[in-house]
PDB file of the backbone (N, CA, C, O) and the ligand in Angstrom, with CONECT records:
HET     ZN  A 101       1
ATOM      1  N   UNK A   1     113.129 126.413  74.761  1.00  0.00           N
ATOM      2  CA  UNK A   1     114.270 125.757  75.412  1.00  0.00           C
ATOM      3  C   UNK A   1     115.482 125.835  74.484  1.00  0.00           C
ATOM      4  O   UNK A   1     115.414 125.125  73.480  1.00  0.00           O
ATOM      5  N   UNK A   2     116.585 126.581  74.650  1.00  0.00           N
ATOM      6  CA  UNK A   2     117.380 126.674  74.171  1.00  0.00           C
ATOM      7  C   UNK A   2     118.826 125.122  74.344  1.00  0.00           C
ATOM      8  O   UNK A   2     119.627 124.608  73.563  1.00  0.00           O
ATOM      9  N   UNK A   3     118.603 125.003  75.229  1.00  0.00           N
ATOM     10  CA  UNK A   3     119.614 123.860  75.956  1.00  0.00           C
ATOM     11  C   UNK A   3     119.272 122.871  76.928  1.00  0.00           C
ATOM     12  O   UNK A   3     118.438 122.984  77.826  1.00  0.00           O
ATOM     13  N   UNK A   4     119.822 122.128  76.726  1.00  0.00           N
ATOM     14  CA  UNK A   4     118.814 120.648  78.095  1.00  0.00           C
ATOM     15  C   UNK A   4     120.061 121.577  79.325  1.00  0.00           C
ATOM     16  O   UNK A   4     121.138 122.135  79.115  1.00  0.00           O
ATOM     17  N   UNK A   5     119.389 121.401  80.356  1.00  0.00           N
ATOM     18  CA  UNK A   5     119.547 122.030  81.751  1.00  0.00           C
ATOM     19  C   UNK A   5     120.863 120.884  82.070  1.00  0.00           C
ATOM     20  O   UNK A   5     121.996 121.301  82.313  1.00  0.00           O
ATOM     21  N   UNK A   6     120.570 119.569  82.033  1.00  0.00           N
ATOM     22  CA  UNK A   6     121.337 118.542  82.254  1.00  0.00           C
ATOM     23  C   UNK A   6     122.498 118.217  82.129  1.00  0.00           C
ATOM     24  O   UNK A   6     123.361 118.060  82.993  1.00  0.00           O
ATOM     25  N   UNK A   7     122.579 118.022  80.188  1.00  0.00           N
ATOM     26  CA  UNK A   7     123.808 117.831  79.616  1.00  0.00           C
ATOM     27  C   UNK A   7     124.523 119.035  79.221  1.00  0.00           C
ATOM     28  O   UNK A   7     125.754 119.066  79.204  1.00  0.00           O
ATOM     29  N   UNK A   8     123.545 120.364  78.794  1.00  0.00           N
ATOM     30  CA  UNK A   8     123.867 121.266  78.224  1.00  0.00           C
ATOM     31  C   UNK A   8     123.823 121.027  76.549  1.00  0.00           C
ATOM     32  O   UNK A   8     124.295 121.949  75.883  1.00  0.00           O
ATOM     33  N   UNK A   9     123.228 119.717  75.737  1.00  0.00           N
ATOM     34  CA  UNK A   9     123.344 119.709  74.752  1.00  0.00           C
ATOM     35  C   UNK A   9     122.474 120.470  74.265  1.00  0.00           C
ATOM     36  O   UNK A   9     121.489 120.860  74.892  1.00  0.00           O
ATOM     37  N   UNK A  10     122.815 120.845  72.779  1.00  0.00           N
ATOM     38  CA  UNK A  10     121.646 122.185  72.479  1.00  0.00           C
ATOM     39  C   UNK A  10     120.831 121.173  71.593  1.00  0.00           C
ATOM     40  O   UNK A  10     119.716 121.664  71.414  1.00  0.00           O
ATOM     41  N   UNK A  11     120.910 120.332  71.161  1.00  0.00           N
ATOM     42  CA  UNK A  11     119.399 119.653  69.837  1.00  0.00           C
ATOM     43  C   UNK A  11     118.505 119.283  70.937  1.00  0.00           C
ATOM     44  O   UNK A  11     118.622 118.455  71.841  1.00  0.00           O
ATOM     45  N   UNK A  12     117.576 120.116  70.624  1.00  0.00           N
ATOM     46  CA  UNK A  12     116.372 119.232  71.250  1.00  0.00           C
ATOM     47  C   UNK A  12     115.204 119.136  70.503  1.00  0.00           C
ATOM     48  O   UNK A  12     114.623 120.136  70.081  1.00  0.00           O
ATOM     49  N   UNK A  13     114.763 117.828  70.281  1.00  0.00           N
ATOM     50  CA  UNK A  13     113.612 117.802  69.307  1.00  0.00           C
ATOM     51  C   UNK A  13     112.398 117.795  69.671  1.00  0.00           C
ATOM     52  O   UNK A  13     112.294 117.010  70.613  1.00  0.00           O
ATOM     53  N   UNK A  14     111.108 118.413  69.331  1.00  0.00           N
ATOM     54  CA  UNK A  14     109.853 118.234  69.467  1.00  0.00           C
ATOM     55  C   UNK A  14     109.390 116.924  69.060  1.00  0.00           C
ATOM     56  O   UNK A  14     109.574 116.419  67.953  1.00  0.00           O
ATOM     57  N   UNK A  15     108.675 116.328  70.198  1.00  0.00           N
ATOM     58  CA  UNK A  15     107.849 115.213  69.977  1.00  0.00           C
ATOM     59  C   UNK A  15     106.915 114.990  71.022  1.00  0.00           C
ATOM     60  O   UNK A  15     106.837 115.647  72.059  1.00  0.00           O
ATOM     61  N   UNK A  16     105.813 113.482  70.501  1.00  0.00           N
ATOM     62  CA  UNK A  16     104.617 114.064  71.656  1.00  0.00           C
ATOM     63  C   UNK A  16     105.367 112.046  71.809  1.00  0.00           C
ATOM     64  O   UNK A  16     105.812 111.129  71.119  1.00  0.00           O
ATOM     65  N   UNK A  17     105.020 112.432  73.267  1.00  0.00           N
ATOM     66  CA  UNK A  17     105.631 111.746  74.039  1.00  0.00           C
ATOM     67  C   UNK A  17     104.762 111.260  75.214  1.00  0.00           C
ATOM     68  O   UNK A  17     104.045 112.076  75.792  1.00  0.00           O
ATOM     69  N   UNK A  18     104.794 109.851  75.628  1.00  0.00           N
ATOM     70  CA  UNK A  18     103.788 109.448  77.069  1.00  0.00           C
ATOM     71  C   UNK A  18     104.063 110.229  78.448  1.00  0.00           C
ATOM     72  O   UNK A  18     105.054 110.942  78.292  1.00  0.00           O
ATOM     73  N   UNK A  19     103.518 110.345  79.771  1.00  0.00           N
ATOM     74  CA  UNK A  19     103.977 111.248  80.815  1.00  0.00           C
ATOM     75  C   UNK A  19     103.423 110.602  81.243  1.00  0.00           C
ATOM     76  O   UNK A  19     102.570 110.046  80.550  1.00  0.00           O
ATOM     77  N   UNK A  20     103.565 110.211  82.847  1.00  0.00           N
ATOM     78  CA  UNK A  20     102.854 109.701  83.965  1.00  0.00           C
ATOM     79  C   UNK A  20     102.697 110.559  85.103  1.00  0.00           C
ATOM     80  O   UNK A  20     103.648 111.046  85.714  1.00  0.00           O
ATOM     81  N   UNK A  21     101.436 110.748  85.395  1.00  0.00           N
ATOM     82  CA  UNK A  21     101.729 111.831  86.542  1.00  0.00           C
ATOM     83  C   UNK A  21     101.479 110.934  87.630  1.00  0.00           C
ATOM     84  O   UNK A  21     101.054 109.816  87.339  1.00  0.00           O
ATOM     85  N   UNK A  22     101.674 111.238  88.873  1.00  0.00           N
ATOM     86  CA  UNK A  22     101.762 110.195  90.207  1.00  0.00           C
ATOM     87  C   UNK A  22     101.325 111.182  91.148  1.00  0.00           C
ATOM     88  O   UNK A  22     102.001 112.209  91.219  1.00  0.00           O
ATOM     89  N   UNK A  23     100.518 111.085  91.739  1.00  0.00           N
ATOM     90  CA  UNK A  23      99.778 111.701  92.905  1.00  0.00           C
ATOM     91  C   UNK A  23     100.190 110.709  94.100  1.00  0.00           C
ATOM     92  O   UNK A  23     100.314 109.537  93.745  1.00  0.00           O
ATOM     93  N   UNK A  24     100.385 110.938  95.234  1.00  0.00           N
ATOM     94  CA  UNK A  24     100.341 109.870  96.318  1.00  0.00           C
ATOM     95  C   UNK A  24      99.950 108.950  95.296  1.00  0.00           C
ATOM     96  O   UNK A  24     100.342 109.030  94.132  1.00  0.00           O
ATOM     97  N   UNK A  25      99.066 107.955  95.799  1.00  0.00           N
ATOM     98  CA  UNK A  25      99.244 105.940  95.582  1.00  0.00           C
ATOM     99  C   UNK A  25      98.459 106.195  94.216  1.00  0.00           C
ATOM    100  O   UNK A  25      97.783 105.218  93.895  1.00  0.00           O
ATOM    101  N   UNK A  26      98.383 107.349  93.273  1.00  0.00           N
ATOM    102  CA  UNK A  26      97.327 107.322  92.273  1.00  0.00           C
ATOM    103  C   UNK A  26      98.441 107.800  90.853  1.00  0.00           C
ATOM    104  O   UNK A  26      99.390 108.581  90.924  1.00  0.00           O
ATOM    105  N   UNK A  27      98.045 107.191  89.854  1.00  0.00           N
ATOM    106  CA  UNK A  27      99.008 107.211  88.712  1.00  0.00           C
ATOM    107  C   UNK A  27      98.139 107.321  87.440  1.00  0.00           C
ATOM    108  O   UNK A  27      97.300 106.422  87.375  1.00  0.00           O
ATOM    109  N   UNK A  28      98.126 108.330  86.256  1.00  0.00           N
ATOM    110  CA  UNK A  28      97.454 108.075  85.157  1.00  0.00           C
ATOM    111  C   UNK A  28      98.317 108.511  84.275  1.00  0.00           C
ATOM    112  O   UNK A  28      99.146 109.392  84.503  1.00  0.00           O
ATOM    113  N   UNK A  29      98.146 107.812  83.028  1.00  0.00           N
ATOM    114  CA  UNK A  29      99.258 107.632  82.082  1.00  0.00           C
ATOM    115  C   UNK A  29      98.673 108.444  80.962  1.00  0.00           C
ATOM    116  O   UNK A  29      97.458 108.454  80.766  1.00  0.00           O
ATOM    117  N   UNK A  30      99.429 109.053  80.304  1.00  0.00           N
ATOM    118  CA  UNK A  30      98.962 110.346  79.489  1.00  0.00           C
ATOM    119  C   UNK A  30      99.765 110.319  78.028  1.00  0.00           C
ATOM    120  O   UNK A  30     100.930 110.712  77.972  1.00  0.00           O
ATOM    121  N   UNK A  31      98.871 109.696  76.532  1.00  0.00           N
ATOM    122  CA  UNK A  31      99.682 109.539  75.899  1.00  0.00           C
ATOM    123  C   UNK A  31      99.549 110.921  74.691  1.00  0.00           C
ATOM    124  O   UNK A  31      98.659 111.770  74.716  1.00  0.00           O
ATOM    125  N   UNK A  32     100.655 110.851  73.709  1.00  0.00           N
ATOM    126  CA  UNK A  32     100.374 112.015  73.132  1.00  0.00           C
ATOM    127  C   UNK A  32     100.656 113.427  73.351  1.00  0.00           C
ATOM    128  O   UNK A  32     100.203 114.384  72.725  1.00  0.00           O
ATOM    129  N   UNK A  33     101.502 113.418  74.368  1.00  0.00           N
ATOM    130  CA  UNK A  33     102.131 114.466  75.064  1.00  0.00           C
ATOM    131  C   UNK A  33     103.224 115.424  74.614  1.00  0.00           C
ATOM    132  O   UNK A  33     104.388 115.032  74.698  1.00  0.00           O
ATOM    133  N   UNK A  34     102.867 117.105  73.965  1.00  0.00           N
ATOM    134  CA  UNK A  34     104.164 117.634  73.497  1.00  0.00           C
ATOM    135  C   UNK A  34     104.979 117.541  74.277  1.00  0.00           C
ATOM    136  O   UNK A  34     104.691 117.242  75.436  1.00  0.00           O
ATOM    137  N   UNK A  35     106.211 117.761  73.894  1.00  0.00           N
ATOM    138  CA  UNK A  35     107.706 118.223  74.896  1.00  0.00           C
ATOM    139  C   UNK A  35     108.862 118.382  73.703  1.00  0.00           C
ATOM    140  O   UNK A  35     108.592 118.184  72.519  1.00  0.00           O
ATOM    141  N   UNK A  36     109.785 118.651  74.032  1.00  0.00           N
ATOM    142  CA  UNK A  36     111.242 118.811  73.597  1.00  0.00           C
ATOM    143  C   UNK A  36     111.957 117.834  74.337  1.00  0.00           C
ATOM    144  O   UNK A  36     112.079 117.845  75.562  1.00  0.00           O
ATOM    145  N   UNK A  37     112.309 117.203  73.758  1.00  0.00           N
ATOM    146  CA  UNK A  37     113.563 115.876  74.277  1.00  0.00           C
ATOM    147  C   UNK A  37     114.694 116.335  73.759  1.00  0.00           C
ATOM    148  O   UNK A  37     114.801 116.886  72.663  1.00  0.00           O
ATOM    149  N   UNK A  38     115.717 116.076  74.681  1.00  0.00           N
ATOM    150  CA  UNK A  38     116.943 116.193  74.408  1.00  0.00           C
ATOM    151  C   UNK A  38     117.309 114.814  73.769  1.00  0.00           C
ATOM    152  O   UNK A  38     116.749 113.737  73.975  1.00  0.00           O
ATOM    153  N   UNK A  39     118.672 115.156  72.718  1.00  0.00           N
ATOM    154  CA  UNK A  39     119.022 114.186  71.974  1.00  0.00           C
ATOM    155  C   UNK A  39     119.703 112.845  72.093  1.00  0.00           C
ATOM    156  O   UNK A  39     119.692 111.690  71.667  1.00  0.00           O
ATOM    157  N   UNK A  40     120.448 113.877  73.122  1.00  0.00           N
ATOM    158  CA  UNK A  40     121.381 113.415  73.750  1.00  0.00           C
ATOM    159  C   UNK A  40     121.441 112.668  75.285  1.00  0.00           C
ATOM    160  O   UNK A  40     122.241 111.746  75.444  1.00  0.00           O
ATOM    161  N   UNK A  41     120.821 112.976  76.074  1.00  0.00           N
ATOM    162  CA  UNK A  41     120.317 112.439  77.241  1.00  0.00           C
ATOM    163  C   UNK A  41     118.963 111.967  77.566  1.00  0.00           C
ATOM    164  O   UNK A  41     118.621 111.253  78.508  1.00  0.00           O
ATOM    165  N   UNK A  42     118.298 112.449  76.694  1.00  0.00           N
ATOM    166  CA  UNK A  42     116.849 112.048  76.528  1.00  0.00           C
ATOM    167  C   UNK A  42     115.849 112.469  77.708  1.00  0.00           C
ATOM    168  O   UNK A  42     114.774 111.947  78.003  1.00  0.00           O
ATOM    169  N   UNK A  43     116.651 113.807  78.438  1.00  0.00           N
ATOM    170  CA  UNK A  43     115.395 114.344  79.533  1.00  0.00           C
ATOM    171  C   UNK A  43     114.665 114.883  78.378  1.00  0.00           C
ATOM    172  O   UNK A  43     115.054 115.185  77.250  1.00  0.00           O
ATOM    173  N   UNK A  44     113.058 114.946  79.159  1.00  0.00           N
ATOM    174  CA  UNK A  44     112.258 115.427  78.262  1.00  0.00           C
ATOM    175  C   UNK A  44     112.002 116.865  78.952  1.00  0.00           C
ATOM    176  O   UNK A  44     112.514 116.880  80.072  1.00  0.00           O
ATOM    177  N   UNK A  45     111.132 118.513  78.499  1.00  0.00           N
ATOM    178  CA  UNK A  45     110.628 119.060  78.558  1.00  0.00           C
ATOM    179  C   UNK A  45     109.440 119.579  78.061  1.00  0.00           C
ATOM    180  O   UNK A  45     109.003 119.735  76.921  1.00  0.00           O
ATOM    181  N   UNK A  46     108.809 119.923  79.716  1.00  0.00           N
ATOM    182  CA  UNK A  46     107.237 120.116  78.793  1.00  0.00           C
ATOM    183  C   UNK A  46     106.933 121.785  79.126  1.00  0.00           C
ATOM    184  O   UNK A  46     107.452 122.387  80.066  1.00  0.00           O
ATOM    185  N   UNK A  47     106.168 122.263  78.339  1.00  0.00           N
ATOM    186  CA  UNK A  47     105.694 123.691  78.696  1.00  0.00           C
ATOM    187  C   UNK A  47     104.746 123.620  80.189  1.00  0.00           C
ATOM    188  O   UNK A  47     104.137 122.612  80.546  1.00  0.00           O
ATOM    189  N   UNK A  48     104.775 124.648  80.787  1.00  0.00           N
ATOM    190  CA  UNK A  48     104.144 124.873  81.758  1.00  0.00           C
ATOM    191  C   UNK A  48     101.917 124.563  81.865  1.00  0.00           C
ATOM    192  O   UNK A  48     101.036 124.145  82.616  1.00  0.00           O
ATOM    193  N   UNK A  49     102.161 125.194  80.419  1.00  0.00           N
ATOM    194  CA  UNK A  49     100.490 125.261  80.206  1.00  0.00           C
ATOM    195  C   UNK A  49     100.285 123.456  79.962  1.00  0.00           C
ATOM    196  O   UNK A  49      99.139 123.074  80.199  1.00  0.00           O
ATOM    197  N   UNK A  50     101.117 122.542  79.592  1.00  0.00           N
ATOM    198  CA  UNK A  50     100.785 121.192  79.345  1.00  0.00           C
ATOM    199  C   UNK A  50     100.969 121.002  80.479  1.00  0.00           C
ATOM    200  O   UNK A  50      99.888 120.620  80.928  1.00  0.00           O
ATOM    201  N   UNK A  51     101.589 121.028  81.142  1.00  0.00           N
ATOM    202  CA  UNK A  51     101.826 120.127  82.811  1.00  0.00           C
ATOM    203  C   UNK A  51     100.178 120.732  83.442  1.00  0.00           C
ATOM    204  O   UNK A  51      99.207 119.986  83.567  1.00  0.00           O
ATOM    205  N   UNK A  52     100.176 122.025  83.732  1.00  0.00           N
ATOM    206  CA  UNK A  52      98.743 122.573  84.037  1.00  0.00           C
ATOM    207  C   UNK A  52      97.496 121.906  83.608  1.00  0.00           C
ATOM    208  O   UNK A  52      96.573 121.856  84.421  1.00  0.00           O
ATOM    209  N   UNK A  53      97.350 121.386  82.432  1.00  0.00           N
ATOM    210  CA  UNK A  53      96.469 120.508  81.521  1.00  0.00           C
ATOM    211  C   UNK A  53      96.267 118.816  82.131  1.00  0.00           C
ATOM    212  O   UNK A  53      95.258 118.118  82.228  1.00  0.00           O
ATOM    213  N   UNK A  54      97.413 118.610  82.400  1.00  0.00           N
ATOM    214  CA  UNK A  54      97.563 117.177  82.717  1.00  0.00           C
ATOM    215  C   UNK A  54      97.100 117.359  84.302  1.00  0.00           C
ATOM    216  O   UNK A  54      96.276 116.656  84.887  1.00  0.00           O
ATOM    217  N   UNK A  55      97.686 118.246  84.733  1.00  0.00           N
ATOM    218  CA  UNK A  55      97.192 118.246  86.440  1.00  0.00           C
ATOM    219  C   UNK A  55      95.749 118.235  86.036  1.00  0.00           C
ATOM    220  O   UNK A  55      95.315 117.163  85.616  1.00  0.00           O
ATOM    221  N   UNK A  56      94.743 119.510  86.112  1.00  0.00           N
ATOM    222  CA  UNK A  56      93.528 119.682  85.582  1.00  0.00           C
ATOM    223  C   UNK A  56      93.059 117.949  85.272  1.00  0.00           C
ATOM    224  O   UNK A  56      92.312 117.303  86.007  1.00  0.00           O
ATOM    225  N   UNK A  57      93.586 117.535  84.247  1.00  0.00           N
ATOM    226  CA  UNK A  57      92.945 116.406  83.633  1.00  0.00           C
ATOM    227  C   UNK A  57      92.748 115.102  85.083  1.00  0.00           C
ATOM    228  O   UNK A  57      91.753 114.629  85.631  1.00  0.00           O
ATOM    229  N   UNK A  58      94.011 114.928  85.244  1.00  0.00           N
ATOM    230  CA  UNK A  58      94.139 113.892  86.300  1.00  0.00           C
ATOM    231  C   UNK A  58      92.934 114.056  87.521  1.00  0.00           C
ATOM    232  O   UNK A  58      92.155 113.143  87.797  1.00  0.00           O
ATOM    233  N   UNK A  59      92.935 115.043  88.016  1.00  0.00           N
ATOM    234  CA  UNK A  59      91.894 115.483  89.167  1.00  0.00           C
ATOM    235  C   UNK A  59      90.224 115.413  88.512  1.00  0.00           C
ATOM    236  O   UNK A  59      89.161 115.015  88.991  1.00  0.00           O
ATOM    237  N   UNK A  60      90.544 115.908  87.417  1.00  0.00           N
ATOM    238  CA  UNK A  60      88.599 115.554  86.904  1.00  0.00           C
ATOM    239  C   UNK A  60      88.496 114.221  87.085  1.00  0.00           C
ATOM    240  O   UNK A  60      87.364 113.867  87.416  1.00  0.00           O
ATOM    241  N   UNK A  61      89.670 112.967  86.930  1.00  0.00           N
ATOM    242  CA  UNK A  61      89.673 111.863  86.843  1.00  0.00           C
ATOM    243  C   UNK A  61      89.648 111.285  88.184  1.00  0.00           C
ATOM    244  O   UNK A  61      89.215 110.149  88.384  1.00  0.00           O
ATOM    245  N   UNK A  62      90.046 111.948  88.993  1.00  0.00           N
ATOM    246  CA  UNK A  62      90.435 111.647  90.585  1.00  0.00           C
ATOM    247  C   UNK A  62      89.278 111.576  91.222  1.00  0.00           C
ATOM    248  O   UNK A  62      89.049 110.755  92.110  1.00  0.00           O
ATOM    249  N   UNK A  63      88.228 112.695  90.686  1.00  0.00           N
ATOM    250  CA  UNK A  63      87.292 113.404  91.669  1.00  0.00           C
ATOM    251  C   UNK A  63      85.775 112.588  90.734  1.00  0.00           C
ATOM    252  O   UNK A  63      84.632 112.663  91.184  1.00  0.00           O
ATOM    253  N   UNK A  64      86.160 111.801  89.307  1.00  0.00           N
ATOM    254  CA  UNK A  64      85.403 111.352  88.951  1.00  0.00           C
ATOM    255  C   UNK A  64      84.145 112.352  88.365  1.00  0.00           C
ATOM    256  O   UNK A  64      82.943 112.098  88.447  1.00  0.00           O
ATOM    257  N   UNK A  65      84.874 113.763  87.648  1.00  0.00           N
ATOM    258  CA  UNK A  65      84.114 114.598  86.765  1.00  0.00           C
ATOM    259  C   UNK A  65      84.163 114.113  85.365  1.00  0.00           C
ATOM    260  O   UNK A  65      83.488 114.616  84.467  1.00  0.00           O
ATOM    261  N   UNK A  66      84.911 113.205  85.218  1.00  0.00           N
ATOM    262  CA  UNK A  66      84.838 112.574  83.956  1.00  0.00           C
ATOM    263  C   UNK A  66      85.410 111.084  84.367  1.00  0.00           C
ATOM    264  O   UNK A  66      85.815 110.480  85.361  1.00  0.00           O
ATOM    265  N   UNK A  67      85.207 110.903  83.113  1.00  0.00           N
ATOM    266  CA  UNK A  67      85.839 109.537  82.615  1.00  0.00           C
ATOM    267  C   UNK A  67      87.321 108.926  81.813  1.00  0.00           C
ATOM    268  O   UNK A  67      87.183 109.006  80.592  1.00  0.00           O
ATOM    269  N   UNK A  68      88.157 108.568  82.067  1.00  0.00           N
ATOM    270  CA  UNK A  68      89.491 108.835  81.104  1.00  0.00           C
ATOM    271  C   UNK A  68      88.836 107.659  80.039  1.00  0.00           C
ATOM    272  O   UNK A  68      87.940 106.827  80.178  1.00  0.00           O
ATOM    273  N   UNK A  69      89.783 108.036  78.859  1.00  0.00           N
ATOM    274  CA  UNK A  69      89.539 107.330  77.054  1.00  0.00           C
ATOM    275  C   UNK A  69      89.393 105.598  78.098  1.00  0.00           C
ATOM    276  O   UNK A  69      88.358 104.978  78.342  1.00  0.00           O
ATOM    277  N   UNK A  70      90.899 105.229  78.524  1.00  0.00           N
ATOM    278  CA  UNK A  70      90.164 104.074  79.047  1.00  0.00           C
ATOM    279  C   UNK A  70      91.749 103.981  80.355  1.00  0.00           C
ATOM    280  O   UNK A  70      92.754 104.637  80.627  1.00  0.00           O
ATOM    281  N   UNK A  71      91.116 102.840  80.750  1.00  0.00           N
ATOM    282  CA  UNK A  71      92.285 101.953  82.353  1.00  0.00           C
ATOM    283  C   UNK A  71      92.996 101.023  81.746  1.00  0.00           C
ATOM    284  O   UNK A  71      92.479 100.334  80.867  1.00  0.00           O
ATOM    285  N   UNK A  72      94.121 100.885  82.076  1.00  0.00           N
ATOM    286  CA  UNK A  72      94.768  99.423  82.234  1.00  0.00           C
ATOM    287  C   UNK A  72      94.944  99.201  82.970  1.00  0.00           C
ATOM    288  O   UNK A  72      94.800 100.076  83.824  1.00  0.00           O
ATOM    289  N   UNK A  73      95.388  97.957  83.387  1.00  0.00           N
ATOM    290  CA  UNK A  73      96.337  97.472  84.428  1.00  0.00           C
ATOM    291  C   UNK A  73      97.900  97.382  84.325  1.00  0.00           C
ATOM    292  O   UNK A  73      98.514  97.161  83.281  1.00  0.00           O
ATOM    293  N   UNK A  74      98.405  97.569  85.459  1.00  0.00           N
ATOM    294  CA  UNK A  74      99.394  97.704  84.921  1.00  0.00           C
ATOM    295  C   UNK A  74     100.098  96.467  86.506  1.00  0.00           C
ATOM    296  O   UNK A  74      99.707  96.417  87.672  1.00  0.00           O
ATOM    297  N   UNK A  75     100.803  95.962  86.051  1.00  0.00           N
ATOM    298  CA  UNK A  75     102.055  94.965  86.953  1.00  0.00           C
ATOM    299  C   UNK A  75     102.617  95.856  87.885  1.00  0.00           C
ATOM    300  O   UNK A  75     102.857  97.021  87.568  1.00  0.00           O
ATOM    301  N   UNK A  76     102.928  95.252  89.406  1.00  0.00           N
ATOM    302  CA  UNK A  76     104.001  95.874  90.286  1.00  0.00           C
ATOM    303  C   UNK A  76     104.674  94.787  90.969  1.00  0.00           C
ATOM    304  O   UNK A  76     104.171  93.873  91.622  1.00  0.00           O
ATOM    305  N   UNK A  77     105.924  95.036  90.707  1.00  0.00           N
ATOM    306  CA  UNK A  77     106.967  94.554  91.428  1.00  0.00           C
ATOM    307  C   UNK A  77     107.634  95.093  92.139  1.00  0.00           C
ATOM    308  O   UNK A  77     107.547  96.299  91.907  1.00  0.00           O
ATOM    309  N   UNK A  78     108.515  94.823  93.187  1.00  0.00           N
ATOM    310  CA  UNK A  78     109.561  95.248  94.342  1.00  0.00           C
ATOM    311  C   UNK A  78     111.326  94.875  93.758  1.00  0.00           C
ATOM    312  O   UNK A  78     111.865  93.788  93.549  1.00  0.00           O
ATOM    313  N   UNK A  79     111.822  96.197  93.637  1.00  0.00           N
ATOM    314  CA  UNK A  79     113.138  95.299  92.663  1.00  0.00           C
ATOM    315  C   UNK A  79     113.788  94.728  94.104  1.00  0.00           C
ATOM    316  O   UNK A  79     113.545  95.116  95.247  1.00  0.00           O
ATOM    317  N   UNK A  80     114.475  93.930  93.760  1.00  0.00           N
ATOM    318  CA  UNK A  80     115.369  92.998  94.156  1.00  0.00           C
ATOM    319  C   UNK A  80     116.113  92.274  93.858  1.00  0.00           C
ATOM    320  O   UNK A  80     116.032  91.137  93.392  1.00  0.00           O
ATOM    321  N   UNK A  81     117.007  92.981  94.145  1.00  0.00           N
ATOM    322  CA  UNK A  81     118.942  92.331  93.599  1.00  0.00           C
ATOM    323  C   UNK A  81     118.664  91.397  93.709  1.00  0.00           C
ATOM    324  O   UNK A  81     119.465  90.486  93.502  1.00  0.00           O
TER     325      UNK A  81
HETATM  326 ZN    ZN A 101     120.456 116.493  77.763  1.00  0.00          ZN2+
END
């Protein structure tokens, strides 16, 4: 990645970073994640072969071929002004 798509700023730093992937009503949280963040706006980018990995992962989890490290719970609210 030469440039964030966004701002156009050129620093972007490597770091491993959380991702959530969201399937319809199903969500697993993925920590430890490479990408390139921009510095400046803070979109993140991930390589193609990690997004591929995380899909893969989520569905063994979906379909119950494995087990994830572990669950939380997590809170939902409805915003409202
Ligand atoms: Zn940016």
């Amino acid at each position: 990645m030469a440039k964030c798509n966004f701002c156009g700023n050129k620093n972007l730093v490597f770091k491993n970073a959380e991702y959530i992937y969201k399937h319809e009503e199903h969500f697993m949280l993925f920590e430890n994640v490479p990408c390139e963040e921009c510095t400046f706006c803070g979109e993140r980018y991930y390589e193609a072969k990690t997004l591929k990995k995380i899909e893969r992962d989520f569905f063994d989890v979906l379909h119950q071929k494995r087990q994830p490290l572990k669950k939380i719970e997590m809170p939902v609210e409805i915003y409202a002004a």
